[in-house]
C-alpha positions in Angstrom: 34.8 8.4 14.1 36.3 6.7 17.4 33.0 4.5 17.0 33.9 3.7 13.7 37.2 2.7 14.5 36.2 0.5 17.3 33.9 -1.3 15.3 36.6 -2.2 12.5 38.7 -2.9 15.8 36.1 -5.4 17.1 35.8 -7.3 13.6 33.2 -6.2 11.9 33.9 -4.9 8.4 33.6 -1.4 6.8 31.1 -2.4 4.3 28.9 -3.7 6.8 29.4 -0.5 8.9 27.0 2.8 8.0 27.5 6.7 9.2 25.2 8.8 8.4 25.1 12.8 9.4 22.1 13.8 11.2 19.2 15.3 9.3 15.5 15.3 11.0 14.5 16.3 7.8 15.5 12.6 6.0 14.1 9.0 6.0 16.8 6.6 7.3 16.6 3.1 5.7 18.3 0.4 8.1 18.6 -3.2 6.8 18.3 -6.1 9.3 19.1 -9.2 9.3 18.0 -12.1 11.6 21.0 -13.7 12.2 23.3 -11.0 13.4 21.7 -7.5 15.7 22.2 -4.2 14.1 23.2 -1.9 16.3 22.6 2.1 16.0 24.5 4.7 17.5 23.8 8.4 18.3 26.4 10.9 19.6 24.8 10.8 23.2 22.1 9.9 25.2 18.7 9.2 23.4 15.6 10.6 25.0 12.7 8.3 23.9 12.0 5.5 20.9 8.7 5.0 19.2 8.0 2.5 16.5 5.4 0.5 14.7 6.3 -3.3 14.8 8.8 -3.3 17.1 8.6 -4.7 20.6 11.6 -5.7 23.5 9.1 -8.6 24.2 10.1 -11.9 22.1 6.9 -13.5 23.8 4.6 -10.6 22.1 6.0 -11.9 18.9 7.1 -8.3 17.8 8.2 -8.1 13.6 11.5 -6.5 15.0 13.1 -7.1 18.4 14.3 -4.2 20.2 16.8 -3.9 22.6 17.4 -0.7 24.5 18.6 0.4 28.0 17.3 4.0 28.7 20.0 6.4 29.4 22.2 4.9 26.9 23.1 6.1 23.1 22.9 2.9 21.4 19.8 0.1 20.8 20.0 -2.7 18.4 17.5 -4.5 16.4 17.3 -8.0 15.0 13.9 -9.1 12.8 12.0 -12.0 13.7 10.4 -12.7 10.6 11.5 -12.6 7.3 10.3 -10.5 4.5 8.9 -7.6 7.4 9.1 -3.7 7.6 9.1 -1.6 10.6 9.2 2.1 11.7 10.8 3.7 14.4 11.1 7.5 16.0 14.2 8.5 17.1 14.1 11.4 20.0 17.2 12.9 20.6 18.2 16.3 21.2 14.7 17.6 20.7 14.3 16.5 17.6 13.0 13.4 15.7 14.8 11.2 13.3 12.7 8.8 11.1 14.0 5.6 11.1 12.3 2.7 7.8 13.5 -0.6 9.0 13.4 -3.4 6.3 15.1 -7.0 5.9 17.7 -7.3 3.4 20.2 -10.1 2.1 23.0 -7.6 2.8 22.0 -6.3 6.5 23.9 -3.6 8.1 25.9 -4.3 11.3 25.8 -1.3 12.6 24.6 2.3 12.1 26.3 5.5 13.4 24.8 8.8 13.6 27.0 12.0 13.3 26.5 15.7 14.1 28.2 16.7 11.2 27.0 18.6 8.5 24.9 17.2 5.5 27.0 16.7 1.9 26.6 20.8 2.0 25.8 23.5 4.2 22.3 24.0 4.9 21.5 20.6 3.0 22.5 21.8 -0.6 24.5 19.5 -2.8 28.2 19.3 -2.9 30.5 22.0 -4.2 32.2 20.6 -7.7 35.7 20.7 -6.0 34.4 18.5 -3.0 32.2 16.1 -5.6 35.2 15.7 -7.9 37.9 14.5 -5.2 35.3 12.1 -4.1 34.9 11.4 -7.8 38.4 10.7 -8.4 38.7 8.3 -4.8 36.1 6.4 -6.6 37.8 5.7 -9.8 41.5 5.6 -9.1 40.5 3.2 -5.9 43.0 0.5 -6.7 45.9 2.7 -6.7 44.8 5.2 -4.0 44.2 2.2 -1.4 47.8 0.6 -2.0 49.2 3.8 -1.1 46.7 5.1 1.9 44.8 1.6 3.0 43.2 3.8 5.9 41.3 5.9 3.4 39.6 2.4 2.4 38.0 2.0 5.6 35.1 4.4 5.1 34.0 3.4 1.4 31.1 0.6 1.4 31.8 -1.0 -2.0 30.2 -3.7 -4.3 31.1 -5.3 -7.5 27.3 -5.9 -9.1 27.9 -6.5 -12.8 24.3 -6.0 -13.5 24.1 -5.1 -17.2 21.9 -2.4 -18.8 20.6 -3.5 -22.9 20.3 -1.5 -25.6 19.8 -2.2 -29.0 23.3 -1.5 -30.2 25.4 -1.7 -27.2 25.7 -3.1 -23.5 26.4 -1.0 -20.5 27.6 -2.9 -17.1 27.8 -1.9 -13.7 31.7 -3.2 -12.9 31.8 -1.3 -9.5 30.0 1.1 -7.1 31.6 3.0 -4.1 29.8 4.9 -1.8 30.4 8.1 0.8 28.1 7.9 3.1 28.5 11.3 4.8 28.3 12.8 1.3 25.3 11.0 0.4 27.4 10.3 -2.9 27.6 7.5 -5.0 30.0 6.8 -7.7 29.5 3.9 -10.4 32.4 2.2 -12.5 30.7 1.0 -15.6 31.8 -0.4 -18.7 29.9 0.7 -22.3 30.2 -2.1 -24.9 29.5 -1.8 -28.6 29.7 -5.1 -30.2 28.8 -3.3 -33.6 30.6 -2.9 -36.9 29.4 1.2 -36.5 31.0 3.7 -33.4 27.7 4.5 -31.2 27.6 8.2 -29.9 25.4 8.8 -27.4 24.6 12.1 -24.9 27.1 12.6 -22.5 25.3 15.5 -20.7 22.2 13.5 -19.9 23.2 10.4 -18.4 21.5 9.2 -15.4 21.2 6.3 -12.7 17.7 4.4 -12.5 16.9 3.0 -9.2 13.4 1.4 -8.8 11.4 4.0 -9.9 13.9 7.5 -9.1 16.0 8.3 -11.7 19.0 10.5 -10.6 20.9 12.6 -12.7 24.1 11.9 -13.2 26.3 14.9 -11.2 29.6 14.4 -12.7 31.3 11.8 -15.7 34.0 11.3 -17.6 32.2 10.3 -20.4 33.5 10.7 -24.1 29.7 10.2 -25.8 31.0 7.6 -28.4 31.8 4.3 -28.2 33.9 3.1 -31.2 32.6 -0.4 -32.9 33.6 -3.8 -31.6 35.4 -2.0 -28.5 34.5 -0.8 -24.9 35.2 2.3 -23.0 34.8 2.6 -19.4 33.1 5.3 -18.0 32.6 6.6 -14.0 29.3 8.9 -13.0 28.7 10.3 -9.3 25.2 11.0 -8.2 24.7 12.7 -5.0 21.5 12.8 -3.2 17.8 12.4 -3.9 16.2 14.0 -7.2 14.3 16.1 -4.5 17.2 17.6 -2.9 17.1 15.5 0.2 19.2 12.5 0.9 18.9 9.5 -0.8 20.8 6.9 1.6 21.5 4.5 -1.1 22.9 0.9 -0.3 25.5 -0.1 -2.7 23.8 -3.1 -3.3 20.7 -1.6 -5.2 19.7 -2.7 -8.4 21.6 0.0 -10.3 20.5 0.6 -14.4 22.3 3.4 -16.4 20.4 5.8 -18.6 21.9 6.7 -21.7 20.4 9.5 -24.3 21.2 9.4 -28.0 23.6 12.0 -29.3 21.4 15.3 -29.8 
């Protein structure tokens, strides 16, 4: 967290800032950018790096351009072309960590690793009590930052507004917070009937659609009705990948909510 905190000291902002506990059992998606270096940090010394279209050579016209003193904990990247992928190995403290490097519109500045347990012991998901205070961080945001403003500085956050159809009401992404040592994500979304008829849906089975995963939805305050020509706002946390490892979403993915009919 001292690395954190000298980051936010030296300008660059929170959102732009990822931590991520240490897991050589995860895929690690970095976003670059190629006008700004992303730099990653591990807790000490790094033993060796090995990647696929990476090079410290700009002459050998690598995809990503690495920069890396050995000894040292940190290396950053910067892409040379647009549109490119890359891989990289990670060795430190006999283990590897799997690095997927890819260019983005909304790159990450910088990347640090901590030895600190995954959102639960030995990997499994949170407990309810820890899921619901993050949960509850999420949804009363407004009013918790104006009283703690240094709780803020940890939550990457975006304000989408992508909309999900159906054929009798609208739901929109308003917000999306996420924890990134929890692995948790929390969306603010608003359900719109536009109808003459209340809609009641399945409040048990709703679930975020990202690409092709589909995550169940680990906690919502969701009612299951909407009442006609009115719009109910409704908050769901997803935590981790459908295959109980992490899922190290960005919240800038395309987000789409799935919502069940009433049983």
């Amino acid at each position: 967290m001292i690395i954190v905190q000298a980051l936010l000291i030296a300008g660059v902002p929170a959102s732009e800032i990822r931590t991520y506990p240490l897991d050589e059992h995860s895929v690690y998606t970095i976003r670059l950018g190629k006008d700004e270096p992303t730099t990653c940090v591990f807790p000490a010394r790094v033993t060796a790096l090995e990647g696929a279209g990476i090079g410290s050579r700009p002459d050998d016209h690598p995809s990503v351009l690495l920069s890396y003193q050995p000894g040292t904990e940190f290396f950053s990247l910067r892409p040379l072309q647009d549109h490119t992928t890359a891989a990289l190995n990670v060795v430190y403290g006999g283990k590897v960590y799997v690095l997927r490097l890819t260019t983005g519109t909304e790159p990450d500045r910088a990347v640090v690793f901590l030895e600190q347990p995954l959102a639960g012991p030995n990997g499994r998901p949170l407990m309810p009590l820890a899921l619901r205070a993050l949960f509850d961080r999420a949804k009363y945001d407004g009013r918790i930052e104006a009283q703690y403003p240094e709780l803020a500085t940890n939550i990457a956050r975006a304000r989408p507004g992508n909309t999900t159809l159906y054929p009798r009401f609208t739901v929109t992404v308003e917000e999306v917070f996420r924890f990134d040592a929890e692995d948790t994500v929390v969306l603010r979304t608003r359900f719109a009937n536009h109808g003459d008829a209340a809609v009641h849906y399945d409040p048990n089975h709703l679930a975020v659609r990202v690409g092709d995963d589909v995550f169940p939805a680990e906690l919502t305050d969701a009612s299951g009705a909407i009442p006609p020509k009115s719009a109910t706002h409704v908050c769901l946390a997803i935590t981790g990948a459908p295959d109980g490892g992490r899922a190290n979403l960005s919240v800038h993915e395309a987000f789409s909510i799935i919502v069940p009919p009433a049983p």
